[in-house]
C-alpha positions as CSV (number, residue, x, y, z in Angstrom):
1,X,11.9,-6.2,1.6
2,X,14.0,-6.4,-1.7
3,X,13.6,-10.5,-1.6
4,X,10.6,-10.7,0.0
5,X,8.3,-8.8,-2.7
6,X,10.9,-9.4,-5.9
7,X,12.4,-12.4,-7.7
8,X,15.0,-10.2,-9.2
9,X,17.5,-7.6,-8.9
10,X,15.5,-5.8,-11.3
11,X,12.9,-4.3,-9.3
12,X,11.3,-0.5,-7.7
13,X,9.5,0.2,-5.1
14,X,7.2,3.7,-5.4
15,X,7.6,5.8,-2.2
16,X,4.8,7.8,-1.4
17,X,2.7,9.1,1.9
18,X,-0.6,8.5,2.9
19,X,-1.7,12.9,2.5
20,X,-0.3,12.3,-1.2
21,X,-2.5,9.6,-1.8
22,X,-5.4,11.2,-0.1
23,X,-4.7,13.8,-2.9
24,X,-5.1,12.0,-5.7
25,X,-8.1,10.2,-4.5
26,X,-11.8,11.4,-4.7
27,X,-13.3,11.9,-1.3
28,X,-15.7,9.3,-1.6
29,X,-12.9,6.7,-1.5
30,X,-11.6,5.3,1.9
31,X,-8.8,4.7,3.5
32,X,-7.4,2.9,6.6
33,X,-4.8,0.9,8.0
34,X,-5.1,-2.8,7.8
35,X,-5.3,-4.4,11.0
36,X,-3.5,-7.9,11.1
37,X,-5.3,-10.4,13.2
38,X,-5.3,-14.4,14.2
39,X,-8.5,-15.9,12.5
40,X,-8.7,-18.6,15.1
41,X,-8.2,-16.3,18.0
42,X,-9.8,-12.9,17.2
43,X,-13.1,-11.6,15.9
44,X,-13.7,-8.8,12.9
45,X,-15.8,-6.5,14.6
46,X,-19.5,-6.1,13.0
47,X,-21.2,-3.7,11.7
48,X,-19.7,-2.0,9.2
49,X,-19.1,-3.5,5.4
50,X,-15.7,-2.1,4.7
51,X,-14.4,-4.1,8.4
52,X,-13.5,-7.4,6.6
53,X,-12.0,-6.0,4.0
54,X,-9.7,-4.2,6.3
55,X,-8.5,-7.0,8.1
56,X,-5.0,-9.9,7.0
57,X,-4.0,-12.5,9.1
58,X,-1.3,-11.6,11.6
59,X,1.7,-13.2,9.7
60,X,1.2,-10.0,7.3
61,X,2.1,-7.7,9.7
62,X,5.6,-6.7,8.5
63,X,3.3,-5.1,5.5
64,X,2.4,-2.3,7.4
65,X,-0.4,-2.1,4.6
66,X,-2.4,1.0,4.0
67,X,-5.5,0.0,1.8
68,X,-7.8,2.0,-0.4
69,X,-11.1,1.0,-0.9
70,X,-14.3,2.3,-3.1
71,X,-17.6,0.9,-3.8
72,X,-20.6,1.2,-5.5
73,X,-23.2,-0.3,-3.0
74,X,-26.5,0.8,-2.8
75,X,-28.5,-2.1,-2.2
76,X,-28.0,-5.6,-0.2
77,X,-27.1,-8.1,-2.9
78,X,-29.9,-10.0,-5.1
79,X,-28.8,-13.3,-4.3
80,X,-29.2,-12.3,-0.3
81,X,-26.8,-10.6,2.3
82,X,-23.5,-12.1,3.4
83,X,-23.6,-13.1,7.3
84,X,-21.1,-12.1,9.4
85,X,-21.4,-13.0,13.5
86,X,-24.9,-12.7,13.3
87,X,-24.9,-9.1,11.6
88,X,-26.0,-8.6,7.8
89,X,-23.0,-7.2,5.7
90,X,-23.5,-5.8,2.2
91,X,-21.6,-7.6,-0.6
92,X,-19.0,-6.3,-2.1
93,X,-19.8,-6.0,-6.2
94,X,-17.6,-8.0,-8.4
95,X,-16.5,-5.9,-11.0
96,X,-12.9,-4.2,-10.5
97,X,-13.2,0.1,-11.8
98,X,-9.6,1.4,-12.4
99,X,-9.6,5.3,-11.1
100,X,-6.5,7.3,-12.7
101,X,-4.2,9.0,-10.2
102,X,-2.2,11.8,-11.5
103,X,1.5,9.7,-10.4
104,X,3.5,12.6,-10.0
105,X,1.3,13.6,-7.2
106,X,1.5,10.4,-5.6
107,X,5.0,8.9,-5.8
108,X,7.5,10.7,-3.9
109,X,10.0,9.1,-5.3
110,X,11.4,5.8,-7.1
111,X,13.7,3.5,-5.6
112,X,15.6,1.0,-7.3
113,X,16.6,-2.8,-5.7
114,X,20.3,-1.9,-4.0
115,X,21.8,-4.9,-6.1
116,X,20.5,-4.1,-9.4
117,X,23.2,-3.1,-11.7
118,X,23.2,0.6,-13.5
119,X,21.6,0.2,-16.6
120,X,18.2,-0.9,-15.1
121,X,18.2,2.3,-13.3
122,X,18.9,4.0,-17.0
123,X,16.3,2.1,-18.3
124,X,13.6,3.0,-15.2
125,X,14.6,6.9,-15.7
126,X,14.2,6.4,-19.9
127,X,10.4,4.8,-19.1
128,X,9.7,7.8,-16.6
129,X,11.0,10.4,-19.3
130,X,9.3,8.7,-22.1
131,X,5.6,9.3,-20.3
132,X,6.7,12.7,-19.5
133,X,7.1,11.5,-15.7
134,X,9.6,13.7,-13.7
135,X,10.0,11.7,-10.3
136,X,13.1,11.2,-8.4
137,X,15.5,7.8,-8.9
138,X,17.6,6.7,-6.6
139,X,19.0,3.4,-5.7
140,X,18.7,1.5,-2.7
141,X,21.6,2.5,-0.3
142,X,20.5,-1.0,2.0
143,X,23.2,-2.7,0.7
144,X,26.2,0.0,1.1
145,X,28.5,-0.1,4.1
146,X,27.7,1.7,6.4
147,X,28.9,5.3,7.4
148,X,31.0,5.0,10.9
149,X,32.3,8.6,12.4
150,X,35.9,8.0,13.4
């Protein structure tokens, strides 16, 4: 995971749960597992907007995503409905909102890359301090030997 989502050694990864990030999140907000599919093989089922926005292409699978999605629609677009399979979906609006989440809530804890080297994890724990953030560091034991009971 370390090399696959980083170029560096330098890198975190936020652990959290998905009842934490239901927390933080106002109920009108929804959540759901992505389902990974093959575009030339299966269909996204119709009928509901949110469907293809819940959908990757199968290669993703490793991600194990969880996606949180919220909208504003109240109205089929003005420059007509988006047609999906024969069924009318509602478009999506294109202007990104930022909703602030309370991090100590969400994040579990903080991991740091198992090859970085000591100070980044001082550094990480200084940032955290500095905006008053009291979450859990630890590095990455992946690359440790592992324990063997003799």
């Amino acid at each position: 995971m370390w090399k696959l989502y980083s170029t560096t050694n330098e890198s975190v990864c936020l652990q959290g749960t998905f009842g934490r990030l239901r927390h933080v999140l106002d109920a009108d907000i929804h959540i759901g597992m992505i389902n990974y599919i093959s575009y030339e093989l299966d269909k996204i089922p119709a009928g509901n907007t949110f469907w293809p926005l819940m959908h990757k292409r199968k290669s993703f699978e490793h991600e194990r995503e969880l996606r949180a999605i919220w909208t504003k629609i109240d109205k089929i677009s003005e420059a007509g409905p988006a047609v999906a399979s024969g069924h009318e979906y509602q478009t999506a609006p294109e202007t990104t909102i930022w909703k602030r989440v309370n991090l100590e809530s969400l994040v579990e804890s903080v991991f740091i890359s198992p090859t970085a080297k000591p100070w980044f994890t001082d550094l990480v724990k200084g940032v955290l301090m500095r905006y008053g953030l009291s979450l859990p560091v630890r590095q990455s034991d992946l690359a440790a030997e592992p324990f063997h009971l003799k």
